[in-house]
ROGUKE-774892 format. One record per residue (C-alpha): residue number from 1; chain; x, y negated, z. Coordinates in Angstrom, 2 decimals. Layout:
<sites>
[NUM; A; [X; Y; Z]];
...
</sites>
This chain:
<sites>
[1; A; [0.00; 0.00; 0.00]];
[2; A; [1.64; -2.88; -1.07]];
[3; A; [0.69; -6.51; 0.28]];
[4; A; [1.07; -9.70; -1.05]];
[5; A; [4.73; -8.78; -2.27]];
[6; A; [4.79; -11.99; -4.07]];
[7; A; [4.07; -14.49; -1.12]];
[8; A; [1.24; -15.67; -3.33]];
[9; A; [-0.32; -17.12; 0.17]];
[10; A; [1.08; -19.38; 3.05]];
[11; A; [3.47; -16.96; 3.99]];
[12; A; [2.83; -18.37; 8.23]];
[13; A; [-0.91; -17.00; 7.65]];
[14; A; [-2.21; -13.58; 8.87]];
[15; A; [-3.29; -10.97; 6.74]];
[16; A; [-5.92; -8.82; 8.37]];
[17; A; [-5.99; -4.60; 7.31]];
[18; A; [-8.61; -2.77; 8.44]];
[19; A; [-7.56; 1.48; 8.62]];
[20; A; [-10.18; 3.53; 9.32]];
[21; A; [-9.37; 7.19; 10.12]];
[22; A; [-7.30; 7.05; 7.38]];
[23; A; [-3.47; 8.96; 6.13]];
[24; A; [-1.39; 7.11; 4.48]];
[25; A; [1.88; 7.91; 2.89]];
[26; A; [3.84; 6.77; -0.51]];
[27; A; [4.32; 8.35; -3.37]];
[28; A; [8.04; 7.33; -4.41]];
[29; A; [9.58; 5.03; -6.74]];
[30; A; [12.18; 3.17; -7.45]];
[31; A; [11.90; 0.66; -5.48]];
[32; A; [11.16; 0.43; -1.77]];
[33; A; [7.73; -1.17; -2.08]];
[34; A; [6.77; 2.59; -3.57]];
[35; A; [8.62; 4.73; -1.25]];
[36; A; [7.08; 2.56; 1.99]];
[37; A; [3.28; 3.39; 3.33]];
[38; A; [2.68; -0.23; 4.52]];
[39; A; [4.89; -3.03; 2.51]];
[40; A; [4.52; -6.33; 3.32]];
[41; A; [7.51; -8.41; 3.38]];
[42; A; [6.35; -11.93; 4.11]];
[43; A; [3.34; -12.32; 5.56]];
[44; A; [1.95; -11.61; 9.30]];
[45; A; [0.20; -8.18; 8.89]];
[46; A; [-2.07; -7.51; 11.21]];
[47; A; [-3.34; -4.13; 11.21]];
[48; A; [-6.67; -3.31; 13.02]];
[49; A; [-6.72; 0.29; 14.00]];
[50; A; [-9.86; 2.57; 13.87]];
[51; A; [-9.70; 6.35; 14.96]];
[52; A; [-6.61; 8.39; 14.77]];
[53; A; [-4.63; 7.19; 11.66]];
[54; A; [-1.27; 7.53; 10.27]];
[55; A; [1.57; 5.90; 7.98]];
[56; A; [4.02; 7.95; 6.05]];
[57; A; [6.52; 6.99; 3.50]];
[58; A; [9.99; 8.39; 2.50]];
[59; A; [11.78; 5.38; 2.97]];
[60; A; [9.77; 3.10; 5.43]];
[61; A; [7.01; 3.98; 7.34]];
[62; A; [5.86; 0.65; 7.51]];
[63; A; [7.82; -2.71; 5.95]];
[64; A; [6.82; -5.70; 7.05]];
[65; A; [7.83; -9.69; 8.00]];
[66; A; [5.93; -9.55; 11.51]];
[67; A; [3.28; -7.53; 12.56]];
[68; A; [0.49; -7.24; 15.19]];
[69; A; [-0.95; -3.93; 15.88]];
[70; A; [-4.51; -4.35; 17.64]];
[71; A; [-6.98; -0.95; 18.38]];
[72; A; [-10.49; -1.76; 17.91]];
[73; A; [-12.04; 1.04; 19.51]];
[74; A; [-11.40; 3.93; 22.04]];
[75; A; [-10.44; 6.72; 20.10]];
[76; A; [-7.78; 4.36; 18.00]];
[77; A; [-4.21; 5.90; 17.50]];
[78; A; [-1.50; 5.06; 14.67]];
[79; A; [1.16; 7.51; 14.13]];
[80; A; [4.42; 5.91; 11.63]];
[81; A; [6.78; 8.60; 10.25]];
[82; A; [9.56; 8.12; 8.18]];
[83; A; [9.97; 11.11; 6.11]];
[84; A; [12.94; 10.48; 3.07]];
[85; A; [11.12; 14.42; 2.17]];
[86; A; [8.50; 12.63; 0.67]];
[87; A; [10.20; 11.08; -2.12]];
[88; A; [10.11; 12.06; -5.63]];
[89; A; [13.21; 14.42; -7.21]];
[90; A; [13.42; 11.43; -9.84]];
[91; A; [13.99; 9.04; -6.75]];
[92; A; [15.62; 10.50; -4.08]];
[93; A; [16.42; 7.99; -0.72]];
[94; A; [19.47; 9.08; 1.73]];
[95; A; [17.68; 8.04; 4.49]];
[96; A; [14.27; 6.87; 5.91]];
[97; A; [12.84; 4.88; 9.15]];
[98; A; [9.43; 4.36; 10.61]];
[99; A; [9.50; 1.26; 11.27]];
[100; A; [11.01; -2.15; 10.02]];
[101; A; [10.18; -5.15; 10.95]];
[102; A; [12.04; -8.50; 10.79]];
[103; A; [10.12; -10.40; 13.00]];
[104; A; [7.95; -9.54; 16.13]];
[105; A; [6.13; -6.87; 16.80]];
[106; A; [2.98; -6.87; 18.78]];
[107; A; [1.38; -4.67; 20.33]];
[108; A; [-2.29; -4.91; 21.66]];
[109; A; [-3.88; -2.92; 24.44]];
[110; A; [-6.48; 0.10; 23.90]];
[111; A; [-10.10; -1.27; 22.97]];
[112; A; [-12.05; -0.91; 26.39]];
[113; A; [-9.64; -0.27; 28.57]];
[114; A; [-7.89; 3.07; 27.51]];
[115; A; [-4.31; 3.65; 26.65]];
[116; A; [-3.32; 2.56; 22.89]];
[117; A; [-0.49; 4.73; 21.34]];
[118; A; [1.52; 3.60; 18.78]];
[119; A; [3.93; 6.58; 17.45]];
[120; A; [6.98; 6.44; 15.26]];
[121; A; [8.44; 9.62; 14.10]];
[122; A; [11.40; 10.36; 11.78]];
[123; A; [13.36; 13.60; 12.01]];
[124; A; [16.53; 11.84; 10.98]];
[125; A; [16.55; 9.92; 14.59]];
[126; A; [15.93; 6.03; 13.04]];
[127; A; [12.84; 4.50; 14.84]];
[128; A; [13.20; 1.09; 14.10]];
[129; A; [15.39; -1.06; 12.15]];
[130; A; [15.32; -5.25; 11.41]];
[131; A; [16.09; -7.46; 14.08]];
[132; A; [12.46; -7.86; 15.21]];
[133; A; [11.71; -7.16; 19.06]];
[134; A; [8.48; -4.96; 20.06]];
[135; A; [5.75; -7.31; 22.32]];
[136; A; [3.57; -5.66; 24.92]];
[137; A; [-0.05; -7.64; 25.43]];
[138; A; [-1.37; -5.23; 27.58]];
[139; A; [-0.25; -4.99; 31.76]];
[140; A; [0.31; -1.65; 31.72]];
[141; A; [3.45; -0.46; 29.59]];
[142; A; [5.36; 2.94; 28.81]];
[143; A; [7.28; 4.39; 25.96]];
[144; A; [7.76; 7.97; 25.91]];
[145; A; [10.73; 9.42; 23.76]];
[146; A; [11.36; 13.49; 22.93]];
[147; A; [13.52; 15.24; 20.30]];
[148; A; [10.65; 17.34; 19.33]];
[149; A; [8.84; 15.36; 16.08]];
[150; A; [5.97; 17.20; 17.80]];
[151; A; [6.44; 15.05; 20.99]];
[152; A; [6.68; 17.98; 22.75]];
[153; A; [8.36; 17.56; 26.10]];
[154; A; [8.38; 13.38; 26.16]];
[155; A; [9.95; 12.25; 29.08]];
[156; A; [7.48; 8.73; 29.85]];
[157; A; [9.81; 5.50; 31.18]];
[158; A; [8.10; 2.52; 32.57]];
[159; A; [9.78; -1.30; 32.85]];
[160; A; [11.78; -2.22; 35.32]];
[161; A; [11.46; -4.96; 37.68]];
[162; A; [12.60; -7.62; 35.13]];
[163; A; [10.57; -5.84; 31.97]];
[164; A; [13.42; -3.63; 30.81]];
[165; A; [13.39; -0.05; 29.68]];
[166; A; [16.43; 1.93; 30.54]];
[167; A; [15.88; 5.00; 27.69]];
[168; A; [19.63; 6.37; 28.27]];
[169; A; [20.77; 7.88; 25.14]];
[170; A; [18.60; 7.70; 21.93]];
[171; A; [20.53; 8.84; 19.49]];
[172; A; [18.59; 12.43; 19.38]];
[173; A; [15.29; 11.07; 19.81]];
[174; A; [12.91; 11.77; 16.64]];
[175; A; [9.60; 11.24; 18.44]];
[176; A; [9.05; 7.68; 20.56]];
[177; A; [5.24; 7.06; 21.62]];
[178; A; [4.71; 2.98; 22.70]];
[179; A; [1.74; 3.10; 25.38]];
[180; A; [-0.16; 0.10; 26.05]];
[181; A; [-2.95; -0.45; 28.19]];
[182; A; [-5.10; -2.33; 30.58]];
[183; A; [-6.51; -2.46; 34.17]];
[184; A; [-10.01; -2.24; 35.37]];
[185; A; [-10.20; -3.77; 39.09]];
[186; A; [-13.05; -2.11; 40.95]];
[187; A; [-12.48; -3.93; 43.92]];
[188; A; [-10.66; -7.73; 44.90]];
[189; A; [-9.09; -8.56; 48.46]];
[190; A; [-8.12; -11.67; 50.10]];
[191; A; [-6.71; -12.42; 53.95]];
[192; A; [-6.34; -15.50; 56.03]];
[193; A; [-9.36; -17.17; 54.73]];
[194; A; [-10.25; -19.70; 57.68]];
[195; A; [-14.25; -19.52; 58.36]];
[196; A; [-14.59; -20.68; 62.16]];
[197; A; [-14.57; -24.48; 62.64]];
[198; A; [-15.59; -27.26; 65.46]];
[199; A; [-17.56; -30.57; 65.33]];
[200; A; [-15.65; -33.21; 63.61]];
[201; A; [-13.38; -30.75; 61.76]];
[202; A; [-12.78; -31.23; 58.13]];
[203; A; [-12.71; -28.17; 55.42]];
[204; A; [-9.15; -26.55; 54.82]];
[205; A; [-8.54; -23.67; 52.38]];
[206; A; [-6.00; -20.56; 53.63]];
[207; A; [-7.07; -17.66; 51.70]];
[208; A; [-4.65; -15.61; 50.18]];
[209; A; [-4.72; -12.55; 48.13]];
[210; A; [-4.20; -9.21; 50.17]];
[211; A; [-1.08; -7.89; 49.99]];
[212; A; [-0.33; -5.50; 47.49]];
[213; A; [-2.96; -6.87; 44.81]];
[214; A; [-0.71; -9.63; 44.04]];
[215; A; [-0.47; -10.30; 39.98]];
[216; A; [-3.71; -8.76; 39.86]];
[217; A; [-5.77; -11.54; 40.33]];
[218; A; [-5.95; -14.74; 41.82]];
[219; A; [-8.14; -16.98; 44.36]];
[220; A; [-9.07; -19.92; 41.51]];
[221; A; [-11.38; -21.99; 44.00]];
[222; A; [-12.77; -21.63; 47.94]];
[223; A; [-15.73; -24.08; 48.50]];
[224; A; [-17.94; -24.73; 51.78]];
[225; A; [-21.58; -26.27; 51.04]];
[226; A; [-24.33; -26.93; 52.78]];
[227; A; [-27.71; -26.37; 51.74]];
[228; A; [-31.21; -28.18; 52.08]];
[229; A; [-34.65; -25.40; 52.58]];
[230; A; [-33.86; -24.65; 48.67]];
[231; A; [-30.73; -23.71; 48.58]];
[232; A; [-29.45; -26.22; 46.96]];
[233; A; [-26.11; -28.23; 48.01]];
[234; A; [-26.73; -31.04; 49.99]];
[235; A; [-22.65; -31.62; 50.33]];
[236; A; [-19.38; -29.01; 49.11]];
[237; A; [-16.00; -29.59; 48.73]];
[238; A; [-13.79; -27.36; 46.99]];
[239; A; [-9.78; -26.00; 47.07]];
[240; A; [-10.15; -26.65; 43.48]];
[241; A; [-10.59; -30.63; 42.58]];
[242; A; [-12.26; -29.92; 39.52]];
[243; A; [-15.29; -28.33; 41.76]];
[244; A; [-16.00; -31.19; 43.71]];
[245; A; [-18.84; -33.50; 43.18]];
[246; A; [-18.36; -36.97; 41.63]];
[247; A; [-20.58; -38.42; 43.95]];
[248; A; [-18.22; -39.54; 46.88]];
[249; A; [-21.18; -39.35; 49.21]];
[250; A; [-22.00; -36.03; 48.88]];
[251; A; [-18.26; -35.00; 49.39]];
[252; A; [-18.30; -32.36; 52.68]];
[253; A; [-15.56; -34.14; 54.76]];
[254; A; [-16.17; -32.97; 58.51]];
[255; A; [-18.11; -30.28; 59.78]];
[256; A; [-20.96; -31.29; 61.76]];
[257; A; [-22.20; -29.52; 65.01]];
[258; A; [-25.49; -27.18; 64.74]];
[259; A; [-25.53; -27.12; 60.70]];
[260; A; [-25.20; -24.31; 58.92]];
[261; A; [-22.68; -23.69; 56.30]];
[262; A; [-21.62; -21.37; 53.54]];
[263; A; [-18.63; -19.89; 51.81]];
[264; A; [-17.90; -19.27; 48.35]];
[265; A; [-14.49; -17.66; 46.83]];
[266; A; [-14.02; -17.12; 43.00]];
[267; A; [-11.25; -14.92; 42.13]];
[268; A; [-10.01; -14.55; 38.50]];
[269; A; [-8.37; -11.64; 36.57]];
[270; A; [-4.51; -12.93; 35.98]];
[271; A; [-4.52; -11.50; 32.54]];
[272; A; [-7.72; -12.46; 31.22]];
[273; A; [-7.32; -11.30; 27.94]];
[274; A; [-6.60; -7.94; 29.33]];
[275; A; [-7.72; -7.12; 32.74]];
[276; A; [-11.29; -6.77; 33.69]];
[277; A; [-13.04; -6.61; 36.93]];
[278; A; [-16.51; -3.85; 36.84]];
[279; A; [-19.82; -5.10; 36.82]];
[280; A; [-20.63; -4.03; 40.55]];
[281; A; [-17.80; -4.01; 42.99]];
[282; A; [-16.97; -5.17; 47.28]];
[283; A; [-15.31; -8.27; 47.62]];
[284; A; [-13.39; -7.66; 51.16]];
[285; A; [-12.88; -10.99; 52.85]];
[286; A; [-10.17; -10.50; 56.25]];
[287; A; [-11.71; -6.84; 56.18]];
[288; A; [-15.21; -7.31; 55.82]];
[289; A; [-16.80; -6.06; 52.92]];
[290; A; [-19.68; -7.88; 50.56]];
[291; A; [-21.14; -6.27; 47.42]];
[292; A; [-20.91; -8.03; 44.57]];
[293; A; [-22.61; -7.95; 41.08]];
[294; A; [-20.83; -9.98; 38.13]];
[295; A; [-23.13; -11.92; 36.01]];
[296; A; [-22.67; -10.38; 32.20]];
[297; A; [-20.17; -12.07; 30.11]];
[298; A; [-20.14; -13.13; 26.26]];
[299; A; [-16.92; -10.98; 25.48]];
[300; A; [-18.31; -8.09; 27.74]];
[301; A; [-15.66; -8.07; 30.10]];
[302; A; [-15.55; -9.93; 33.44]];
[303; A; [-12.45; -11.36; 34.30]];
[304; A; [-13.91; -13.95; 37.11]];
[305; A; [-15.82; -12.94; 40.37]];
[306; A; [-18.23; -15.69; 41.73]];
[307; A; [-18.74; -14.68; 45.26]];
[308; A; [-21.37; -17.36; 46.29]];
[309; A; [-22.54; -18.42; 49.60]];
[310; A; [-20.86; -14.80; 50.71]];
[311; A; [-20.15; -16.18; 54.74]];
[312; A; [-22.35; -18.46; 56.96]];
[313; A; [-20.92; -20.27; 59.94]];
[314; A; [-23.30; -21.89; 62.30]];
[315; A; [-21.19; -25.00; 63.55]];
[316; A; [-20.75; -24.63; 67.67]];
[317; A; [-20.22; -27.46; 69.93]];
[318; A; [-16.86; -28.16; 70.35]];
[319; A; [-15.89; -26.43; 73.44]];
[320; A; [-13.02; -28.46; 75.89]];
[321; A; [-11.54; -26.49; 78.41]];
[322; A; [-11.43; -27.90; 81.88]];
[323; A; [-7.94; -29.51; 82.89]];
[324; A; [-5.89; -27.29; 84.89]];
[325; A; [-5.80; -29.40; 88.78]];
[326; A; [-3.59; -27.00; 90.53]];
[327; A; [0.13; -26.31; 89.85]];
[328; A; [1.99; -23.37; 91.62]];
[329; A; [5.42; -22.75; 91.25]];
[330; A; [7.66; -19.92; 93.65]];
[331; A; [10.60; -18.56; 93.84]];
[332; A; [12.91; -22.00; 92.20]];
[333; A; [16.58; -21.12; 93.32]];
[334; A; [17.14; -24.29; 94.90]];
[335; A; [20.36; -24.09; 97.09]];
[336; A; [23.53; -22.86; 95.51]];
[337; A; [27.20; -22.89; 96.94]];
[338; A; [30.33; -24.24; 95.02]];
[339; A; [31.31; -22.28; 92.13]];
[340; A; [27.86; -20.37; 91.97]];
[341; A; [26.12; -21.11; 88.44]];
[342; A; [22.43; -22.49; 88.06]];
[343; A; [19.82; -19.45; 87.25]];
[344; A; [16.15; -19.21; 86.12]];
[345; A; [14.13; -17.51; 88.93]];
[346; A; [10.75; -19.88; 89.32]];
[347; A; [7.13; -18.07; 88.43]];
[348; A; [3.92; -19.30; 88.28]];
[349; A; [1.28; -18.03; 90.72]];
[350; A; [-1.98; -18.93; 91.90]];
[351; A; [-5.31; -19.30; 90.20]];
[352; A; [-4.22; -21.06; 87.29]];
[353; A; [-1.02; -19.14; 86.45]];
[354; A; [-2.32; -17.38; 83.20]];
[355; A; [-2.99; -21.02; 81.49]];
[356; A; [0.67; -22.99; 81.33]];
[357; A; [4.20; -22.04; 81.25]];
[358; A; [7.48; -22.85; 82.34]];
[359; A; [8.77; -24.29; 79.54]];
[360; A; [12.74; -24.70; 81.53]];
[361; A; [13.90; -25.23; 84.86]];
[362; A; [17.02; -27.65; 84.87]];
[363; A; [19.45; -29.27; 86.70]];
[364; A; [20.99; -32.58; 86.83]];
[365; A; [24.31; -33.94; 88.20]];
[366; A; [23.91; -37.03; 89.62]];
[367; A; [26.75; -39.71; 89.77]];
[368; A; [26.67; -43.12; 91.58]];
[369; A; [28.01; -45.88; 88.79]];
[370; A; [30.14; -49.08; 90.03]];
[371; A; [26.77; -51.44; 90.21]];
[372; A; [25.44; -48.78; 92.88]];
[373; A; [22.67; -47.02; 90.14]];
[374; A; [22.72; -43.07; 90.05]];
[375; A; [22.17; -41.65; 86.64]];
[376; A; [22.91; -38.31; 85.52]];
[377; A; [25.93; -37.24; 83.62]];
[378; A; [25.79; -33.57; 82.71]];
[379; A; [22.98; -31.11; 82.64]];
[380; A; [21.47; -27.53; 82.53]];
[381; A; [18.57; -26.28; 81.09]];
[382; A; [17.06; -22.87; 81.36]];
[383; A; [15.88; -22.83; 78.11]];
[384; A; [19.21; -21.60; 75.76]];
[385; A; [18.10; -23.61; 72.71]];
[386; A; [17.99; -27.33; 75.15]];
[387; A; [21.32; -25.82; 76.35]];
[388; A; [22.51; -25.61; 72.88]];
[389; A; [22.08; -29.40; 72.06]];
[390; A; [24.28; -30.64; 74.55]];
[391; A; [28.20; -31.40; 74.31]];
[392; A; [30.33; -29.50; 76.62]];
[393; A; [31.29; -31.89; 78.73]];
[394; A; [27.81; -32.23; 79.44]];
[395; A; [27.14; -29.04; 80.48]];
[396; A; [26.75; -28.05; 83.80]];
[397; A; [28.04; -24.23; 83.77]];
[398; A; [28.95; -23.99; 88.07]];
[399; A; [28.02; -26.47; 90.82]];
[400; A; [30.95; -28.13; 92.40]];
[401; A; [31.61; -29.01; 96.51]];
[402; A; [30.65; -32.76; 96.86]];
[403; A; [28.63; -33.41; 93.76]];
[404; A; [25.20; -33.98; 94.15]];
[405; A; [22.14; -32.60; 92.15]];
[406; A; [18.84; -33.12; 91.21]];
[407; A; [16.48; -30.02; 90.44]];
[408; A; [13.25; -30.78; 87.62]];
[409; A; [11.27; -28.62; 85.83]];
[410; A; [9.06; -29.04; 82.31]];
[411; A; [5.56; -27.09; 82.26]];
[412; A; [3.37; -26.48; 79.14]];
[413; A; [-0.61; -25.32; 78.91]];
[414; A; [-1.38; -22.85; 76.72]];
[415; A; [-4.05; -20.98; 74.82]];
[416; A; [-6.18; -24.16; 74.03]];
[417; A; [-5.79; -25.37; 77.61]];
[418; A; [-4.82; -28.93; 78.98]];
[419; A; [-3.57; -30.35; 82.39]];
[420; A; [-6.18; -32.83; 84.41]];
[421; A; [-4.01; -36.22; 85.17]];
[422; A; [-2.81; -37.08; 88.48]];
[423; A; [-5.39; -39.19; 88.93]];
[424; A; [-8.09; -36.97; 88.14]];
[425; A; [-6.98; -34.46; 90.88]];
[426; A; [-3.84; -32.69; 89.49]];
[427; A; [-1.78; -31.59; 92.42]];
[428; A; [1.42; -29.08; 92.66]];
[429; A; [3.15; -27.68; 94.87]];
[430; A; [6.62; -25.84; 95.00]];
[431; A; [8.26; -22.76; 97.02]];
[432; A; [4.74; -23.61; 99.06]];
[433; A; [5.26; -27.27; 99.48]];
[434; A; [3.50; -30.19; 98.31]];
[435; A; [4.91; -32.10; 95.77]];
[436; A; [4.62; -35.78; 95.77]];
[437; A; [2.33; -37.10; 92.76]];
[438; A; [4.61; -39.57; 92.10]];
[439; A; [7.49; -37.51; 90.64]];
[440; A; [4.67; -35.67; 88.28]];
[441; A; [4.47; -36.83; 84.79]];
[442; A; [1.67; -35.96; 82.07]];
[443; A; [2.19; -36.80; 78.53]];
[444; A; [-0.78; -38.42; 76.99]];
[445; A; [-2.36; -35.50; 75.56]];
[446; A; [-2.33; -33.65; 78.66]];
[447; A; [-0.37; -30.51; 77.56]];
[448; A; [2.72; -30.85; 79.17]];
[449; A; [3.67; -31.96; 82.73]];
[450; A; [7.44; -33.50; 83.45]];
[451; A; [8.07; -32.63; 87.76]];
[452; A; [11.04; -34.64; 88.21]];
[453; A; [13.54; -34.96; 91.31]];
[454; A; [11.69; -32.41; 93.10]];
[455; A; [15.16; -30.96; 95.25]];
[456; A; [18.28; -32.91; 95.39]];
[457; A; [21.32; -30.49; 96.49]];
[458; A; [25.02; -30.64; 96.96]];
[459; A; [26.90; -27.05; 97.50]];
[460; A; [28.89; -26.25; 100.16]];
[461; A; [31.70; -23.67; 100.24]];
[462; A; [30.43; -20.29; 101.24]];
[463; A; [31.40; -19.27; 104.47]];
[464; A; [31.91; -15.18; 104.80]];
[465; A; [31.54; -13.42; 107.93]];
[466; A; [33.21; -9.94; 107.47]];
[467; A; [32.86; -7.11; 109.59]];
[468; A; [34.87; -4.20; 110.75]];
[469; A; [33.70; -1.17; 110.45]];
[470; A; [36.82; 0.95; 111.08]];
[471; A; [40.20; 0.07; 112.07]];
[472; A; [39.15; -3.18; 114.33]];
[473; A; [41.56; -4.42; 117.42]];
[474; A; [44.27; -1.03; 116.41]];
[475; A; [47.67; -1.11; 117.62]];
[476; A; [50.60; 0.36; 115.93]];
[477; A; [54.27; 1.46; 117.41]];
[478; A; [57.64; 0.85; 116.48]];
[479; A; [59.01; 4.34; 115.03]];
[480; A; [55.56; 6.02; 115.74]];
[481; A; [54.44; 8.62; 112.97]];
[482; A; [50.82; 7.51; 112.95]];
[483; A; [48.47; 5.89; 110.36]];
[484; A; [46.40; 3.24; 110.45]];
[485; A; [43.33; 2.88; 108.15]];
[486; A; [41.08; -0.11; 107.97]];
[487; A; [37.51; -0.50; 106.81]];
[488; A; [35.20; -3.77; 106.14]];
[489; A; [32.32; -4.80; 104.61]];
[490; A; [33.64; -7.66; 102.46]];
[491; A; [33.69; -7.48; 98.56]];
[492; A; [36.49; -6.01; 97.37]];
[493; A; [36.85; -9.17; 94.64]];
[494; A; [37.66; -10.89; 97.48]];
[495; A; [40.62; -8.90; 99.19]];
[496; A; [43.60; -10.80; 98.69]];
[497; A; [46.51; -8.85; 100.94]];
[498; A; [47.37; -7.29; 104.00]];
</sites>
């Protein structure tokens, strides 16, 4: 079959051939436009592929400029074989391929969502020659290669991360089946979609697809609306810009306290011209599943699920926790001796103790400047990161005999919880005594509380009292034959001679 040979059309335009359950092979000639099933050298051939059909000639399967190979219904299959057996004794060719092609070659997925194979075979090992690279449209991809003409034993490879095939060693292959296909989602997931909110809040979009089903499909638009006695929307807003009204007035901005809302998600196919959702399917939103029916589609296939309206959220009263009022904090180390180095030991007790934290205990060393002030001048926090920011001569790693120091500590609430102010009732106390109000600080959203020179301190040297317990008040003799042994309870760090 020879096409348009003479470029008697623009040579950038498509011609469209239609093969129907149909064999095709050359005859032989003299030239290669007779020994060559397909020949068209410059045009785009597209060939549109009905049933099982084949291409045979006995010096080119198929010739062509570029090519695009689409299936047009389920059963469609194109075999290409180079055979140089079929050319005439007058004409004999040393060698034959299945394929040539100088430009791209494209390669459509199976009509309704089945596997499309596309199957050169040539018993003298040449697939494909011409400088023109194969194109897969469809999302799922193999090739499957065998020495057997037959395709018996094909080994099937699949691309690699980056889109590659690694065949290994071709050189014996005379059978190499492309496999193109597409995928039919019967289900879609998304996570971390955000449906609780409080008065005064205003709409924010988290979902994200479920892990696992990424390149599937994506989320295209989240929308909350509310709805008058109809149904109809009263006021949306949308992740997706294009979704919201033009009407600035009936833009949802904040939530409002005991209306009623609803959720919609629409998720799209990410190859739409390839992919398909079904018709009925669940839509699982942070693990709970809705059914959902897709409306019918022009082309038949439905790339884009419009889950409408899918969640309600009755709007609660914002719900404020009542300050905390009591602090309790036990067991602060908060006398040391010279040389001994500052350690985390406070816990938080009483009533209240499950709703703050100790954020860090710390020390400061206090130093009395020439105009009589007392600021501090080096520091330790309990918390290692605080610790990390200082220099190290500002570090406080032992306390030293004469310095003095001034014990603080920084609490935080937590779990939605804030602290009443002083002056609404907030009291603490520490080690079981009262602290004075006026050294607690609350930071003006009432989450954290600064207790400042609660314990000032200056080590002493410890003083050891060591006890005998063998050996005590012993006498010895001069040229006795004796021994005297010696036992006491001190720490053996500390033994310095006898």
């Amino acid at each position: 079959m020879v096409i348009n040979a003479e470029a008697k059309y623009d040579p950038a335009s498509a011609i469209v051939v239609n093969l129907r359950n149909v064999n095709i092979y050359s005859k032989g000639g003299n030239e290669d436009c007779f020994n060559t099933g397909i020949y068209c050298p410059v045009n785009f051939l597209e060939l549109r592929i009905n049933g099982d059909c084949s291409i045979e000639g006995s010096r080119y399967g198929v010739y062509v400029n570029q090519i695009r190979i689409t299936p047009l219904d389920t059963d469609a299959k194109l075999t290409i074989i180079g055979n140089k057996n079929r050319a005439s004794i007058a004409y004999p060719v040393s060698e034959a391929c299945a394929l040539y092609s100088s430009g791209l070659t494209w390669l459509n997925p199976g009509y309704g969502h089945t596997d499309f194979s596309v199957i050169l075979k040539n018993n003298l090992h040449i697939m494909k020659q011409g400088n023109g690279q194969i194109s897969y449209n469809g999302s799922t991809v193999s090739i499957l290669t065998s020495s057997n003409m037959l395709g018996g034993d094909a080994t099937e490879y699949f691309p690699d991360e980056n889109g590659d095939f690694n065949l290994g060693d071709t050189s014996q292959v005379m059978y190499m089946e492309y496999k193109v296909g597409s995928r039919v989602f019967d289900r879609a997931e998304i996570t971390g979609v955000t449906l609780q909110f409080n008065d005064g809040d205003a709409p924010v979009f988290t979902a994200q697809v479920a892990a696992g089903e990424e390149g599937k499909y994506f989320i295209d638009s989240e929308q909350w609306c509310e709805l008058d006695e109809n149904g109809n929307k009263v006021k949306w807003c949308s992740s997706n810009n294009y979704d919201n009204p033009q009407d600035e007035s009936r833009l949802l901005k904040t939530f409002e306290t005991g209306k009623t809302y609803y959720y919609s998600v629409r998720i799209i196919v990410s190859m739409t011209t390839v992919d398909t959702f079904t018709e009925k399917m669940p839509v699982i939103i942070n693990g709970e599943s809705f059914s959902i029916t897709n409306t019918q589609p022009i082309s038949g296939d439905y790339w884009t699920v419009y889950a409408t309206n899918i969640k309600s959220m009755t709007l609660p009263s914002r719900q404020v926790p009542e300050g905390i009022k009591t602090i309790d904090v036990t067991n602060a180390t908060l006398t040391y001796h010279a040389g001994d180095a500052p350690k985390a030991t406070a816990v938080l007790s009483g009533e209240n103790a499950t709703k703050y934290k100790i954020v860090y205990e710390y020390w400061e060393e206090m130093e009395k400047q020439s105009d009589g002030t007392v600021v501090p001048v080096r520091f330790w926090y309990s918390d290692a990161a605080e610790n990390a920011k200082l220099a190290d001569d500002k570090k406080i790693t032992a306390f030293e005999e004469g310095k003095n120091y001034m014990y603080c500590i920084k609490l935080e609430a937590v779990d939605g919880n804030s602290f009443a102010d002083v002056d609404t009732g907030l009291t603490m106390t520490l080690n079981g005594e009262t602290v004075d109000a006026s050294k607690i600080t609350v930071d003006e959203g009432c989450d954290s509380v600064y207790a400042m020179e609660l314990k000032t301190m200056q080590p002493t040297v410890a003083q050891s009292t060591y006890k005998f317990l063998e050996g005590e008040n012993v006498s010895w003799t001069q040229g006795g034959n004796g021994t005297l042994r010696f036992r006491v309870n001190g720490e053996i760090s500390k033994f310095t001679g006898v």
